[in-house]
N, C-alpha and C positions, 0 to 999 in steps of 0.2 A: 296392197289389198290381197288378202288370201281369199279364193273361193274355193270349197272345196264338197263336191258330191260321191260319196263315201259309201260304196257296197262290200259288206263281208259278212259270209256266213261260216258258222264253226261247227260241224255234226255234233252230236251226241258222242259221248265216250264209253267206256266201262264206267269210269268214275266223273262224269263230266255233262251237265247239260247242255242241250244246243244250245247256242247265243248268234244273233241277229246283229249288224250295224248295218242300219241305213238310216243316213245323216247327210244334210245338202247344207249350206251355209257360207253365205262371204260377213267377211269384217274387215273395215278400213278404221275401225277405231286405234288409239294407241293401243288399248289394253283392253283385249276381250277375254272374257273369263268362261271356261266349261266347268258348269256347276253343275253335279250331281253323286249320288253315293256313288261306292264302291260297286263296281261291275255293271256300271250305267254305260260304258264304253268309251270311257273321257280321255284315259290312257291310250287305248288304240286307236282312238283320232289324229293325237300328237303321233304316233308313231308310221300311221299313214303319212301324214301328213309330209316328216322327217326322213321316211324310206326305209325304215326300220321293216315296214310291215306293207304288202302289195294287198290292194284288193282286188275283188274278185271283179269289181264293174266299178264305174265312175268317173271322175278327172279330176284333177287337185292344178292350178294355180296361183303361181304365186305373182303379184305383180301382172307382167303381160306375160310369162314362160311359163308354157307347161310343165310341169314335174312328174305329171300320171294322168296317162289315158288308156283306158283300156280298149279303147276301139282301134285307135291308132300302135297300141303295143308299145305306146312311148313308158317307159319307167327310170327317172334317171336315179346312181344310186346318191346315195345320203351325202357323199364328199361333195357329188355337184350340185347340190339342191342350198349351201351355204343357208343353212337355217344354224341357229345354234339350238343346241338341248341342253336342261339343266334339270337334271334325273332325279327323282325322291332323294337318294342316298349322297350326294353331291356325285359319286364314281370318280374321285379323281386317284390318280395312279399312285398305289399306297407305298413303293417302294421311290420314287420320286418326292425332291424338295417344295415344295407351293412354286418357287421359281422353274423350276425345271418341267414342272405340269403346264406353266402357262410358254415355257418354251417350245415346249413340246405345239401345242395349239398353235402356234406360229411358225411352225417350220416350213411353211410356201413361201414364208418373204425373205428375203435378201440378210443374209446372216448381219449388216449395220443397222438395219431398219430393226430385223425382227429383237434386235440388245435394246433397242431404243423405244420400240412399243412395248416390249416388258419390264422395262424399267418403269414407264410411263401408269402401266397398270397399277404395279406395283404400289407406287405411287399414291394414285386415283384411290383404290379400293383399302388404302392404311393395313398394310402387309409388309411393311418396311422391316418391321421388327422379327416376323415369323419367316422369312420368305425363302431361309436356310433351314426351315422344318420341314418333317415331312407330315401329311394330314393325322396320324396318329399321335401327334405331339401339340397339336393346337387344337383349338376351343372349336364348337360347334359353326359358332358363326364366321370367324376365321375362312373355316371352310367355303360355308358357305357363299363369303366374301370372293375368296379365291375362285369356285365355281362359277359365279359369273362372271368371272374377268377374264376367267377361260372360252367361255363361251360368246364372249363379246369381242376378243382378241381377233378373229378372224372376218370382222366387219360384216355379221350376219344382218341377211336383211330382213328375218323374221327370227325372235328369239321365243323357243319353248320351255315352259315350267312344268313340272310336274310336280303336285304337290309340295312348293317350296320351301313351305315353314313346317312340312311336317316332321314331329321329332322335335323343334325346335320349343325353349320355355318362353315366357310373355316378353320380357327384357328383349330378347333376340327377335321375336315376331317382330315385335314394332321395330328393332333395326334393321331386319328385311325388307318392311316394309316402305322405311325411309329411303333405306336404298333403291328398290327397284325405282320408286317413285324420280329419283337423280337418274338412272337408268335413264328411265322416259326421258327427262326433260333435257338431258345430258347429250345423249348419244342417237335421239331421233330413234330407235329401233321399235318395231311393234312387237308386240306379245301377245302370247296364246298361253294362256294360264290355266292349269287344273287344278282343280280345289273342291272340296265337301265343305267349306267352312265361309258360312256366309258375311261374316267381318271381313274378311279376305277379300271377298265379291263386293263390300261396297268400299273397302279401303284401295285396293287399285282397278277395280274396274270399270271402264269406259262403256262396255258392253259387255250382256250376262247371257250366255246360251245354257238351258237347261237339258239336260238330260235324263233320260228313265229307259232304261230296257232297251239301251241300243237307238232309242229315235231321241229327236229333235221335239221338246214339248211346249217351248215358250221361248222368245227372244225378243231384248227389251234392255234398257238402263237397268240397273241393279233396283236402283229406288223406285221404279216403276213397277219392275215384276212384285217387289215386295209392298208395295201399295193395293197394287191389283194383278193376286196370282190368278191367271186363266184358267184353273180347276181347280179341283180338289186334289189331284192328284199332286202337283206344284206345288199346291199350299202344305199338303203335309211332307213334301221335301225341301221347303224352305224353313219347317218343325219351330215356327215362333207364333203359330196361333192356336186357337182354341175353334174348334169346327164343331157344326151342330146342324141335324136334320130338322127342319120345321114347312110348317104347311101356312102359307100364304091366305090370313083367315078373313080381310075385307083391305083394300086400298082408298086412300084419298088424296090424290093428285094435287088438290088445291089447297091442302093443307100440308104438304110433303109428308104424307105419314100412311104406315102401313100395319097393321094388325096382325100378328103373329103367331103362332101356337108350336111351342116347342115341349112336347112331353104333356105335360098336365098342366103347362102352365102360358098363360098369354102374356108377351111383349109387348110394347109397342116401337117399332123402329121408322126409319125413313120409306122415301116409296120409294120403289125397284121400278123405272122404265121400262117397258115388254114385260111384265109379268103380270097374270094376272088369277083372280082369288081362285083358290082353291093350288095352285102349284105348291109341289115340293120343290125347296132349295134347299142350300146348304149355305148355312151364315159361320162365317169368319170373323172373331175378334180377336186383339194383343190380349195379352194377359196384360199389361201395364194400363192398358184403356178400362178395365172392370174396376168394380171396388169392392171391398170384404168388409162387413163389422159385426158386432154383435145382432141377436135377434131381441127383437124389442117389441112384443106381441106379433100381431100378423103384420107379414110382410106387405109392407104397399108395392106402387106399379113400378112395375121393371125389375124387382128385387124376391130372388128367388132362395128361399133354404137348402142349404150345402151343408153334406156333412165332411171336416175337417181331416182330411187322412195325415197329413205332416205338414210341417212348414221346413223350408230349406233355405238356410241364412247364404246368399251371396253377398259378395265385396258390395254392390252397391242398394241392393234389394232385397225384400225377403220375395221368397216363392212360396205362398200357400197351393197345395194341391187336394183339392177334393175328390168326393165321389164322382163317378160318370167323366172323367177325363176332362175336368174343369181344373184352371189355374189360373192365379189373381198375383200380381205383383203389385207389392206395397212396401213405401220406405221401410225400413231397421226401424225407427223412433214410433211410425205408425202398429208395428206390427206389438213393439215391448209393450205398449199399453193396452193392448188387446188381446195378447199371447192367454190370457187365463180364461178366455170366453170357451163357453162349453156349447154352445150351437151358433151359428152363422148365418148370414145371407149376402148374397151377389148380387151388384146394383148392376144393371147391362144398360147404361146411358144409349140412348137411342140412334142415335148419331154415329155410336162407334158399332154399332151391327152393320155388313156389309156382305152383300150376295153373290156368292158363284154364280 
């Protein structure tokens, strides 16, 4: 189990604004994931964490050994902390074979042992072929292969990612992914994962801590948070719904239904528990939960006129995007038969409306 209470402040620069981390958090899961954008402070948690980087106040343990206390003055450095790290860039040593990197990671053990665990890597991670290249000469994921054989070589009892599949194309995503996944189930090691990318967060995560500006804003299963994000703020950093101000315009408990008014126009959705008429919320739905079609005189209930700014064809879906930061997903075959409509409307099934 890693727990770890995390203070660090960074002044103002010439060219630089402050930035705040204060972050508290344990994980006993396999695989906990730090989700949030760039400069949310996801990197220098890992880095805290690995000893790369001291903080100003807090404590970090791992298991039952402290790694960092700042009251006590304990900081041990990164060699005794046996975490592994596995860096955006893989870093492994460019003038070195793939063999000779993971020799390299193993130079504490006993010159018969450590020919025999690198063989054994070797092996394990299908590098047999490469493993007389150096990383300028093999494929992306090769590397990548190699990077965590390096970092697992020294029998770490926590292994860090840093944005692992970043850089990488789809093909190789899901081969990282299969791999860490043997990883896990393989070699018992837990992980501390950084990522902006929430397929990542539900393809190997046990546990999903979000981040914003330095703090802790949500933690939770992956398909939990993204069921029911705790704000608004959450929900438009998890960027898969469709969010809207409206006023809470009568409730009916016994009929589970509530009356709503977004804009100029009334809903009707489910009842909201603790609310009551007349509040502002903020309603979240999928774009794949709405529906788009032609307009066919006045719109009935639930079914709002949109006007059509583009459509954007994905592999599995099309994405209509309207006015007012509204988007609709709907099959390829749905969209060709109705690609020639010249005004719209949005069906908001009532069911799928859900409140901040």
């Amino acid at each position: 189990m890693i727990q770890a209470r995390i203070r660090k402040r960074f002044p103002p620069g010439p060219e630089s604004a402050p930035f705040s981390l204060e972050i508290e958090f344990q994980a006993s899961a396999a695989v906990a994931v730090l989700f949030g954008p760039s400069g949310s402070g996801r990197t220098l948690t890992l880095d805290a964490i690995a000893g790369f980087l001291r903080p100003d106040e807090g404590r970090i343990m791992l298991d039952d050994q402290i790694l960092f206390d700042a009251a006590s003055g304990v900081h041990l450095p990164p060699q005794a902390r046996r975490c592994g790290y596995l860096f955006q860039h893989c870093a492994l040593f460019p003038h070195m074979t793939l063999r000779q990197n993971l020799a390299f990671a193993a130079e504490h053990r006993p010159r018969l042992e450590r020919h025999r665990k690198v063989s054994e890597m070797i092996e394990r991670f299908h590098l047999a072929g490469v493993a007389g290249r150096r990383p300028h000469e093999v494929s992306g994921g090769e590397k990548q292969r190699c990077s965590i054989a390096r970092a697992l070589i020294g029998a770490p009892r926590l292994l860090l990612l840093d944005e692992p599949s970043r850089g990488l194309e789809a093909p190789l995503r899901s081969e990282l992914y299969a791999l860490l996944r043997l990883v896990r189930a393989e070699f018992q090691t837990p992980m501390l994962v950084v990522t902006h990318d929430l397929e990542e967060c539900c393809g190997l995560g046990d546990v999903m801590l979000v981040l914003r500006e330095g703090r802790l804003v949500q933690t939770g299963a992956p398909k939990a948070i993204i069921d029911r994000p705790g704000s608004v703020e959450v929900a438009r950093l998890l960027g898969i719904y469709n969010l809207f101000e409206a006023e809470i315009v009568d409730l009916d408990p016994q009929r589970n239904l509530s009356r709503l008014r977004m804009g100029e126009f009334d809903l009707t959705g489910p009842y909201f528990p603790g609310r009551l008429r007349g509040d502002r919320i903020w309603l979240y739905v999928r774009p794949d939960e709405l529906t788009a079609g032609p307009r066919d005189g006045k719109p009935g209930p639930n079914r709002i006129p949109a006007q059509l700014l583009r459509a954007v064809e994905m592999p599995r879906a099309c994405k209509l995007e309207f006015a007012g930061d509204l988007a609709v997903e709907i099959s390829r075959t749905e969209f060709e038969k109705q690609k020639h409509n010249k005004e719209w409307v949005v069906g908001f099934p009532p069911q799928a409306l859900r409140a901040l």
